[in-house]
C-alpha positions as CSV (number, residue, x, y, z in Angstrom):
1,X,-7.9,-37.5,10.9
2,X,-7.8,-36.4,7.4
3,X,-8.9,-33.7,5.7
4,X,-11.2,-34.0,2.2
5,X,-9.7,-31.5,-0.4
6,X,-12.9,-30.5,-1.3
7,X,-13.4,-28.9,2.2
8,X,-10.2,-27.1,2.4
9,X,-10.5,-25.9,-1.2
10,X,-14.1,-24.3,-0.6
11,X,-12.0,-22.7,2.7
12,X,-9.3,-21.0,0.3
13,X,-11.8,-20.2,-2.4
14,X,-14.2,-18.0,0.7
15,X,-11.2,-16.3,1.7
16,X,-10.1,-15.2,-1.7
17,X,-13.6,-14.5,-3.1
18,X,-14.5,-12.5,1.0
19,X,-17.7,-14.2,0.9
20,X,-19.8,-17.2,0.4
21,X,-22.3,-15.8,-2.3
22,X,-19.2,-14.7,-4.4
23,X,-17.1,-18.4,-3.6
24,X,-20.4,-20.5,-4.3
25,X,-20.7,-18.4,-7.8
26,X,-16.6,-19.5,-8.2
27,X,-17.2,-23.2,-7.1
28,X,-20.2,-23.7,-9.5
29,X,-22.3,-24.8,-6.5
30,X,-25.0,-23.0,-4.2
31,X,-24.3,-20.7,-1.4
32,X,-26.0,-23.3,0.9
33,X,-23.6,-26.3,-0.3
34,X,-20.7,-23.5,0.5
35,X,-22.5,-23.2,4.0
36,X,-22.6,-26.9,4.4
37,X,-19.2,-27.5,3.6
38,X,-17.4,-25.2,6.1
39,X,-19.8,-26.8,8.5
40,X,-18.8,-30.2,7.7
41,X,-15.2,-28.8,8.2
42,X,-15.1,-27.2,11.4
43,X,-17.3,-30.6,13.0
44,X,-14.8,-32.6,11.5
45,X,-12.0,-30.8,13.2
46,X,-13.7,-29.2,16.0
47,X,-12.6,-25.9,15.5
48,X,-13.6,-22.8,14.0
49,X,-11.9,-22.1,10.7
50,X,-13.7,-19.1,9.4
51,X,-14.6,-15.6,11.1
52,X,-17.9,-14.7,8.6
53,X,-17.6,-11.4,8.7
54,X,-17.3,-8.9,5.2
55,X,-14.7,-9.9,4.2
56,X,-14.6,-13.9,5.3
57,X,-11.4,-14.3,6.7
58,X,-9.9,-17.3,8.1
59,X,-9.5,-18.3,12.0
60,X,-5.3,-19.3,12.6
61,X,-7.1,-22.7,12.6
62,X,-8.6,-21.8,8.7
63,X,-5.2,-20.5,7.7
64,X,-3.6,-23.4,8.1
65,X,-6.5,-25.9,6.2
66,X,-5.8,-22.6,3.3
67,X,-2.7,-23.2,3.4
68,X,-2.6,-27.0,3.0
69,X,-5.1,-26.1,0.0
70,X,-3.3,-23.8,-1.9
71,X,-0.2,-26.6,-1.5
72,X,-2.6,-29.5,-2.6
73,X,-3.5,-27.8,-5.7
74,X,-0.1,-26.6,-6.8
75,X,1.4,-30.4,-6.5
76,X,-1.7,-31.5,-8.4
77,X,-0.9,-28.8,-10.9
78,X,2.6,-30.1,-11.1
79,X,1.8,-33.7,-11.6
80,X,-0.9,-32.8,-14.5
81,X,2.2,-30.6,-16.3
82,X,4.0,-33.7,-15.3
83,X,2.1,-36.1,-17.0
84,X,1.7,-33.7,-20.2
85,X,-1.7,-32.2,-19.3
86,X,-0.4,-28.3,-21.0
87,X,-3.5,-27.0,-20.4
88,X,-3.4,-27.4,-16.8
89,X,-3.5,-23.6,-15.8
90,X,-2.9,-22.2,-12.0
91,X,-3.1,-19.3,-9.7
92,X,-0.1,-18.8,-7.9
93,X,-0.5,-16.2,-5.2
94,X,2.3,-13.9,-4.4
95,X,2.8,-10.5,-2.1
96,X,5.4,-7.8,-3.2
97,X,5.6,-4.2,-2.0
98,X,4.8,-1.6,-4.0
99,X,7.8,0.3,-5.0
100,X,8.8,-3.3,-6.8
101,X,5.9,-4.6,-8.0
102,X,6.3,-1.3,-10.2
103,X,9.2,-1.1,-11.1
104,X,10.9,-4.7,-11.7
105,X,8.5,-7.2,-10.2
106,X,6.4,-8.1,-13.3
107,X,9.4,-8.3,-15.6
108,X,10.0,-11.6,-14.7
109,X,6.5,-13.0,-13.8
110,X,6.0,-12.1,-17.4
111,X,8.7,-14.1,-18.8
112,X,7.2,-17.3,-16.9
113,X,3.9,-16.8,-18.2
114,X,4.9,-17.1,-22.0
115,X,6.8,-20.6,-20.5
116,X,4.2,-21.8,-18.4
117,X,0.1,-22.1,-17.6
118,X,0.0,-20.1,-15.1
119,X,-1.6,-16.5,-14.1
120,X,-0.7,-14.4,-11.0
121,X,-2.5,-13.3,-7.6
122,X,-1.1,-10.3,-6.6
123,X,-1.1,-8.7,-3.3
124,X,0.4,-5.3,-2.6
125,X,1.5,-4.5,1.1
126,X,5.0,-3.2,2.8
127,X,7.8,-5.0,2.6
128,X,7.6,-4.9,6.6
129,X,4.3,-7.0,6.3
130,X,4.4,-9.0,3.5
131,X,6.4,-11.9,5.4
132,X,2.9,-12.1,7.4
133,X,0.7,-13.4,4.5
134,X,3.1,-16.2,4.0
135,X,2.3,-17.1,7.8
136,X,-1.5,-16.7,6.8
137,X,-1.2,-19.0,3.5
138,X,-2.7,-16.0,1.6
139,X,0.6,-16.4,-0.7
140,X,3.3,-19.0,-1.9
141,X,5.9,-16.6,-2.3
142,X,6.6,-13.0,-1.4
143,X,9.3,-10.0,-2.0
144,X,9.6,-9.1,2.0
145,X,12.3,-7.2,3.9
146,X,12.6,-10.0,6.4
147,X,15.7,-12.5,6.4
148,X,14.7,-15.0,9.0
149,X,12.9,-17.2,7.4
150,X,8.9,-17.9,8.3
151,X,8.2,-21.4,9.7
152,X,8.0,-23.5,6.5
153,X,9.8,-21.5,4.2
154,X,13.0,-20.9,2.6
155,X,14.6,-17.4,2.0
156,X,17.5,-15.8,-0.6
157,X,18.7,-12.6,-0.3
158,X,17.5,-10.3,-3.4
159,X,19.3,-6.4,-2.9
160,X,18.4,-3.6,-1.4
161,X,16.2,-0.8,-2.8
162,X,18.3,2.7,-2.1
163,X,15.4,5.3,-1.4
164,X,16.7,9.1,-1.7
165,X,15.0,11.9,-0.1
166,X,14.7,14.8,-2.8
167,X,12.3,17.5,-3.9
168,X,11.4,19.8,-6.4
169,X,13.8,23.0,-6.3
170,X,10.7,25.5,-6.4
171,X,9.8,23.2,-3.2
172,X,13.0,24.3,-1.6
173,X,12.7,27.3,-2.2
174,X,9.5,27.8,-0.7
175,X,10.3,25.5,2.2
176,X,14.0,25.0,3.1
177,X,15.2,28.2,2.0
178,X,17.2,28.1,5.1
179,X,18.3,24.4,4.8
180,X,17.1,21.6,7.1
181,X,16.5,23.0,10.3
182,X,13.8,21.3,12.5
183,X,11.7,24.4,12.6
184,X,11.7,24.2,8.3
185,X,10.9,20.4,8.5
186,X,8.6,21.1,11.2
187,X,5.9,22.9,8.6
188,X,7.2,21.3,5.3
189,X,4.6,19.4,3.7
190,X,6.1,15.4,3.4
191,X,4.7,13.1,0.7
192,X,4.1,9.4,2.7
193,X,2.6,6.3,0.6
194,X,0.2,5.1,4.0
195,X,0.2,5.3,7.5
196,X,2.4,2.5,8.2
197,X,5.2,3.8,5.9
198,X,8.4,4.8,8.0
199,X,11.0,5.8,5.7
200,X,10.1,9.3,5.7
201,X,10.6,9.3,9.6
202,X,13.5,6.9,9.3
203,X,15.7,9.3,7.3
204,X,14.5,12.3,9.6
205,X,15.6,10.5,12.5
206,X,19.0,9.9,11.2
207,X,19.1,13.5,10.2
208,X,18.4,14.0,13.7
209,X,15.4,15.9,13.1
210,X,11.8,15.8,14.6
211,X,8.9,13.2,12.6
212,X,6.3,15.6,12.5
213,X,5.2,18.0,9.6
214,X,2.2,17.9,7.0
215,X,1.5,14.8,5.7
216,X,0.0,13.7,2.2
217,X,-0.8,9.9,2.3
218,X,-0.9,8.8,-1.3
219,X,-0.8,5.1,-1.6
220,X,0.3,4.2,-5.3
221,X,4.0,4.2,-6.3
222,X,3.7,6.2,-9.5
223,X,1.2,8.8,-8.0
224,X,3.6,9.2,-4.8
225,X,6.3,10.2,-7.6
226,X,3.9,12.5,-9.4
227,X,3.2,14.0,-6.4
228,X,7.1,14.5,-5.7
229,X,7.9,16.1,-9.1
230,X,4.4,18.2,-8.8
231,X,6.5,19.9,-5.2
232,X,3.4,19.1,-3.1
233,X,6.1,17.8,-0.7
234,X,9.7,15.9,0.0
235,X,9.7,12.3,-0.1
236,X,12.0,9.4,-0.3
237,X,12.0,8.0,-4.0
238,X,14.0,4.9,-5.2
239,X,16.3,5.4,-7.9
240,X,14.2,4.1,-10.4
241,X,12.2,7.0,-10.0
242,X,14.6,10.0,-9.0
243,X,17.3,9.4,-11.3
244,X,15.8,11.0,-14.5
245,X,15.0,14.1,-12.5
246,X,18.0,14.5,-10.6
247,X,20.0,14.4,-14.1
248,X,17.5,17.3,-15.8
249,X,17.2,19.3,-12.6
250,X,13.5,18.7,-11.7
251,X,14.6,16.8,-8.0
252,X,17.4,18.0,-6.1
253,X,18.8,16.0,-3.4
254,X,17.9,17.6,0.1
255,X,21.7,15.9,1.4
256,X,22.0,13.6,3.8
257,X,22.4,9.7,3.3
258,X,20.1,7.2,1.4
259,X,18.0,4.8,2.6
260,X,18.7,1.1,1.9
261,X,15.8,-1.1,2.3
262,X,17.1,-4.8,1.8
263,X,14.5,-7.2,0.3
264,X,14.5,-10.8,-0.1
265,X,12.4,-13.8,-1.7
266,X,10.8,-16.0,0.9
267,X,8.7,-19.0,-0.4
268,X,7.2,-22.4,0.6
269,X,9.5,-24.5,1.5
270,X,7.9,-27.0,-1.0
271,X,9.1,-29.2,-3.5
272,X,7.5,-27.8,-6.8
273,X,9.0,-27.3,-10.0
274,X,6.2,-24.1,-10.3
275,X,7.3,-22.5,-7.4
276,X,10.8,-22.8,-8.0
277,X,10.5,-22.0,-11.6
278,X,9.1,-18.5,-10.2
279,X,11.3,-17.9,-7.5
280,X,14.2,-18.9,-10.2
281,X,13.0,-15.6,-12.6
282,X,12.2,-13.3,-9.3
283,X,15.7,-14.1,-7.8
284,X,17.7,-13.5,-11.1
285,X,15.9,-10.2,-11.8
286,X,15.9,-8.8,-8.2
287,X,20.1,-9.5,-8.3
288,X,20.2,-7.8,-11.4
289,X,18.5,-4.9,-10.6
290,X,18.8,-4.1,-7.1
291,X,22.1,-2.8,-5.4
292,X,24.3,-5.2,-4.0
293,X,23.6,-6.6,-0.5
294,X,26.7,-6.5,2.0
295,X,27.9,-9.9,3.1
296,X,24.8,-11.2,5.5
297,X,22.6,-8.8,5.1
């Protein structure tokens, strides 16, 4: 069996456009040739490859033709650049969680781009879930907190973010006047980024305090700091962000111990001087910038 490139491509290009209207307008062809083609694909291989639904999203089946897509027309890119074609441009698509993405992430994505044709597909998501759109074929390369590697990939170890729980001392005043004691944490309003962030809970567990108090869900990295330093609750900051208002008083620390969260760079585990020109930049600035990992971690 083999599978036209054409077919696949048209696959890729639905999930990343959501629908067919919006891929035929990116393909330069009709909706109905779109239609036709994901036909032709599924009889060929006699399986389902795409759930059309709002988003279009791809069956495991269609992840793994999206996947041999996106690889196809990175090795293409590569040969072209090879063979002196400079205007060969790419997408490369990559996931990287938030705190990173603003704070060090685009540093070196930048530096690439002034050495190579190439542009950037971002996806934001926890560094808990990130590892999962690599196991899709949504991305090529992500910043993830997982160290096993996912099947058909490679991983190196990057640092650990160090997240510190602090607050605004008007805050502390008004809340834990009385220190932390459950019943204080109990009512004191907690900033969290979304509803699958735990490191608010995590460093209340270790504090051996109860999870629950008033929570503000406020999913952007620089507005879950603003919120911090506006006191409309405690969170758990990096030091990126903290460190300037720790040293002119505006954050105090509310004591206990940080919160390391390691992160590391899993890619394809495919032989492309793009990729590894890209994982080359995000390695070296990740080392430099995040704290040290402990041996194994």
């Amino acid at each position: 069996m083999r599978i036209p490139f054409e077919l696949a491509e048209t696959l890729a290009v639905i999930v990343d456009e959501g629908t067919l209207d919006a891929a035929a307008r990116r393909l330069h062809v009709t909706p109905s040739a779109v239609s036709q083609r994901v036909k032709a694909l599924e009889e060929q291989l006699g399986q389902v490859v795409l759930i059309r639904a709002k988003p279009a999203r791809a069956t495991p089946t269609g992840d793994a033709i999206v996947r041999l897509a996106r690889q196809l027309a990175l090795l293409e890119h590569d040969a072209l650049a090879g063979l002196g074609d400079d205007a060969a441009r790419t997408s490369i698509p990559l996931a990287v969680n938030a705190d990173s993405l603003t704070t060090w992430f685009l540093d070196p994505l930048a530096r690439l781009m002034q050495r190579h044709p190439v542009v950037f597909d971002l996806h934001r998501d926890d560094q808990d879930f990130t590892a999962g759109l690599l196991e899709s074929g949504a991305v090529m390369g992500a910043v993830t907190s997982r160290s096993q590697p996912v099947a058909g990939c490679r991983v190196e170890p990057l640092g650990a973010m160090r997240y510190e729980a602090v607050a605004t001392p008007g805050y502390v005043q008004t809340w834990l006047s009385d220190g932390l004691t459950s019943e204080a944490m109990a009512e004191a309003p907690v900033v969290y980024f979304d509803r699958r962030d735990e490191l608010q809970s995590t460093w209340l567990r270790t504090q051996g305090l109860a999870a629950a108090a008033p929570r503000q869900y406020i999913p952007a990295s620089s507005d879950f700091a603003r919120a911090v330093f506006l006191g409309m609750g405690w969170g758990l900051l990096p030091g990126f962000q903290s460190d300037e208002g720790l040293a002119d008083g505006s954050l105090v620390r509310l004591g206990g111990e940080p919160v390391d969260v390691p992160l590391h760079w899993q890619q394809w585990n495919l032989r492309s001087p793009l990729l590894d020109a890209v994982a080359a930049e995000v390695i070296s600035e990740g080392r430099r910038v995040l704290r040290r990992l402990p041996a194994g971690g």
